[in-house]
C-alpha positions, 0 to 999 in steps of 0.5 A: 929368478934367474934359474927359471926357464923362460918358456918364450924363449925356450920356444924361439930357440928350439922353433925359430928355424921351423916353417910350416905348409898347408897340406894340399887343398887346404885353401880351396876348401877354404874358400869353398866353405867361405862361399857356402856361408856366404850363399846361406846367409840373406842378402839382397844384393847377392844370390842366395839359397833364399833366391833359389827356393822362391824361383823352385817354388815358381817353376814348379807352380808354372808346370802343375798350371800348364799339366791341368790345362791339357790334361785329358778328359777321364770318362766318368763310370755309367751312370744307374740304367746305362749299358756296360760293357758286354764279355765280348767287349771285355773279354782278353784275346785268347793269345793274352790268356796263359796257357790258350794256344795263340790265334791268327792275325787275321782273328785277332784283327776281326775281334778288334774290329767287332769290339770297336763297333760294339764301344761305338753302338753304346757311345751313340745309345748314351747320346741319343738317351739325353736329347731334348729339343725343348726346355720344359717347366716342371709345375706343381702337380709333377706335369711338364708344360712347354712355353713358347713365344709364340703359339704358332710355332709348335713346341717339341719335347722328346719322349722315350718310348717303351722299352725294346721287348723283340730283342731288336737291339733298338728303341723308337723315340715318341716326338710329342708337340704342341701348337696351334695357329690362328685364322685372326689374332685381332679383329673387331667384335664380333670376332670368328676365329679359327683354330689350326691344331698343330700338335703331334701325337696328341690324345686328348685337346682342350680349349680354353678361349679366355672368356669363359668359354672351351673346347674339346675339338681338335680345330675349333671355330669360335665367335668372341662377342665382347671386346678385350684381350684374351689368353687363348691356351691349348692343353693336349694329353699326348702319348706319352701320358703326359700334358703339354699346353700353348697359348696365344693372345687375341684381341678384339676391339670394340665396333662402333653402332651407327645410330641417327634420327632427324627432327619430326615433320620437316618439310622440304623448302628451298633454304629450309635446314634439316637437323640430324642428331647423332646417337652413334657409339664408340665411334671415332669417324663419320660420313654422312651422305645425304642421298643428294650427292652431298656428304659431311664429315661432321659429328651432327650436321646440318643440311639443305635440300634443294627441292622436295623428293625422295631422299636416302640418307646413310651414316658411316661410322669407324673407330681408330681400330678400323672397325665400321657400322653403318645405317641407312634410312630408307625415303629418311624425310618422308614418315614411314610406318614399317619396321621389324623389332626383335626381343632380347630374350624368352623362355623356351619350353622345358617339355620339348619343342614347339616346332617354333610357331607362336601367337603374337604376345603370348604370355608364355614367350616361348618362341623367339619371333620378330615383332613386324610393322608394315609390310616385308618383301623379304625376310631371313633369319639365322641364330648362331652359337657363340662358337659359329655354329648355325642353330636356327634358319627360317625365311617365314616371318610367322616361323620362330625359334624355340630354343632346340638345335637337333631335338636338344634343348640350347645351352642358356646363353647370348646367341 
């Protein structure tokens, strides 16, 4: 054992006075490695590349958001049917094209100029190509119809014209509206109406009243005989071979009929009452006014004379709409044996007409005429149609009506 080199030994005694130095930088490169892995490795209380990619992404997140707000608008390409750009506009001046000999300032700035102009004449061209001033509905046929409020305020849809076929470089624009107003939106029956059209570039008009009844006039009158509301609408064909309508409302309310008798053979006396019934009609509000200087408000009042005499009684007659009647009877206590009744309908004659003489209870009935008891001062009689016009006069009680306006036989109806 004691032949053998113990190599600790022999290694303390050939080492021991040696002593070894790092090269140079060897520590800080070191420490630079111990601060790399420490930055790699997560942790929250240290910043670390983990920190370092969340704030990259946020930056770069914050810069994309703020490009896209101000980012310019890109003109989109001309739509089918726009203008594009003519050769002057796009063609390179002759000093950008190799091998063209240069042109002045003055040229050049003289084609900037015209190009300039040309860009801004198609710009305007597109702008005007799309104003509307109305909405419009499609219906289900394919025509437009325009809506509105209110009938009296017109309705203005734009129309293009035709194309331009002189070369004049321009395209006029057809204005198409349609409107109407009114004379009366309401009223008491019967109610007159006249019509005020106020559309532009309009071919053709219809009119229809929301009673059944129409017209093709440009500015109708029309009588609406029946109480109720009605949808008045207008439908014209303007220029633009298209249809447009309007419509408003009217409404008629319903007029009171002034109707009273007083009881058979009364005599006057001192203390005697008189009794007056009434058989008026979709009345509200009476006055009576008994021809002595005294009235009542009563529905069916009683009244007392003073003394005998001459006494003409009347009754007024309104509803909540203000729509009045009145009748008065003539000498009311006193018999009277005159009066003038009318007949509701007759039978024209078909073979043409009769000049409106008639017999008295002819069996034909082919005269409208006036059944008269007594004696008239004076007489008048006028027939209208229910759009206002005047179909007959007569101021001779033995003269008719037989049914013919100008020599044409009237339409069946209420007149």
């Amino acid at each position: 054992m004691s032949n053998k080199v113990n190599i600790e030994d022999l290694y303390r005694s050939h080492f021991d006075r040696f002593t070894a130095e790092p090269s140079a930088g060897l520590w800080t490169r070191i420490r630079y490695k111990l601060m790399w892995n420490e930055f790699f490795r997560f942790s929250l209380n240290t910043f670390n590349a983990y920190y370092l990619a969340a704030a990259v992404l946020v930056t770069t997140g914050g810069i994309l958001l703020i490009s896209s707000l101000f980012q310019p608008d890109i003109p989109e390409a001309p739509m089918a049917g726009e203008q594009m750009p003519s050769e002057e506009m796009t063609a390179p001046l002759e000093s950008d094209v190799p091998g063209q000999p240069g042109v002045s300032t003055e040229q050049r700035t003289s084609r900037l100029r015209r190009q300039k102009e040309a860009t801004s004449e198609t710009k305007s061209g597109e702008d005007e190509k799309g104003t509307v001033t109305q909405d419009k509905k499609v219906k289900g046929d394919g025509k437009e119809a325009v809506t509105g409020a209110d009938a009296a305020t017109e309705s203005k849809v734009l129309k293009e014209s035709a194309p331009d076929t002189e070369g004049t470089g321009k395209t006029d624009k057809l204005l198409v509206s349609v409107g109407f107003e009114m004379s009366k939106q309401s009223g008491c029956a019967p109610l007159a109406v006249s019509f005020y059209n106020r559309s532009e570039n309009a071919e053709k008009y219809l009119w229809a009243f929301g009673d059944g009844g129409n017209s093709q006039e440009k500015n109708p009158n029309y009588i609406f005989d029946e109480p109720g509301d009605y949808t008045v609408s207008l439908k014209i064909t303007g220029a633009d071979g298209k249809e447009y309508a309007a419509t408003s409302k009217v409404v008629v309310h319903v007029t009171p009929k002034a109707q009273f008798e007083l009881e058979d053979d009364v005599t006057i006396q001192e203390g005697q009452p008189v009794y007056f019934y009434n058989y008026s009609r979709d009345a509200d509000y009476y006055e009576w006014d008994f021809g002595d200087q005294t009235r009542s408000r009563q529905h069916e009042p009683i009244h007392y004379y003073d003394v005998p005499g001459r006494y003409d009684v009347k009754l007024k007659v309104w509803t909540a709409q203000q729509c009045y009647d009145s009748i008065t009877i003539i000498n009311a206590l006193t018999p009277s044996e005159q009066g003038i009744l009318f007949p509701n309908a007759f039978t024209p004659n078909m073979d043409g007409p009769v000049g409106g003489y008639y017999q008295v209870n002819d069996p034909r009935n082919e005269v409208f005429y006036p059944i008269i008891t007594g004696e008239i001062v004076e007489y008048q009689l006028r027939i209208y149609n229910r759009t206002g016009v005047q179909v007959f006069e007569s101021n001779d009680v033995n003269i008719g009506w037989d049914g013919y306006y100008q020599d044409q036989l009237s339409a069946q109806g209420v007149y």
